[in-house]
C-alpha positions, 0 to 999 in steps of 0.5 A: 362139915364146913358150908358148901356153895350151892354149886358145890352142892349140886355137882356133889349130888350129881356125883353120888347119883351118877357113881351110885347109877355106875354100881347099880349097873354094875350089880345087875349084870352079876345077879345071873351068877346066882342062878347058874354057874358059868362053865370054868369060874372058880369058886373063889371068883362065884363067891366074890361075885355074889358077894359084889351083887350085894354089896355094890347096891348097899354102897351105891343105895348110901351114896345115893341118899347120902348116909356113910357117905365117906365110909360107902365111899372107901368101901366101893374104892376097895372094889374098884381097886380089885377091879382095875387088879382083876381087870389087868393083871388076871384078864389082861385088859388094858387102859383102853382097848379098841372096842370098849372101855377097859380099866380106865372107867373104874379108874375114872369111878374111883377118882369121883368115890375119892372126891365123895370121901375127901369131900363129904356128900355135900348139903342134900343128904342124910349125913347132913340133915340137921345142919344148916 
């Protein structure tokens, strides 16, 4: 990994705290599913649910600390690709709507989980333990 400077540095750690906040959120909001059943859900839809439940806080936990930076990062691209499909294509939401965001937020999340792949996770994290 080629050095940083140290502002580098600090908005690559700014950005893995606040897209690992982003999922953490993300995640809480789904942990209901695993108690009741909305009325209506397919089981397809329950199943991926509880599944994102799990798999937003592992992703969200390495960019956190820095470990599989890259990997956690394709990883939580792939959910937010389903994401923006889910939201536009089966909700019909669009970019933006008029009372709250629409797809444009995991669009602006994916942007920051492909500088996090492209770029590495900066000097202060687990992936970079070691090196100077």
């Amino acid at each position: 990994m080629r050095a940083y400077t140290k502002s580098q540095n600090i908005s690559l750690f700014v950005l893995r705290l606040v897209s690992a906040a982003i999922f953490y959120v993300a995640a809480y909001y789904k942990f209901p599913f695993w108690s009741e059943t909305p009325e209506g859900i397919s089981p397809f839809m329950l199943f991926t649910t509880r599944f994102l439940s799990i798999a937003e806080p592992l992703g969200a936990t390495a960019l956190l600390i820095g470990f599989l930076t890259r990997l956690a990062a394709v990883g939580l691209m792939i959910i937010l690709l389903g994401a923006i499909y889910v939201s536009q294509f089966v909700y019909g939401i669009g970019f933006v709507t008029p009372t709250s965001a629409g797809w444009n937020l995991a669009l602006a999340v994916f942007a920051g989980c492909f500088v996090l792949a492209a770029f590495g996770p900066g000097k202060w994290s687990i992936d970079n333990r070691g090196r100077r």
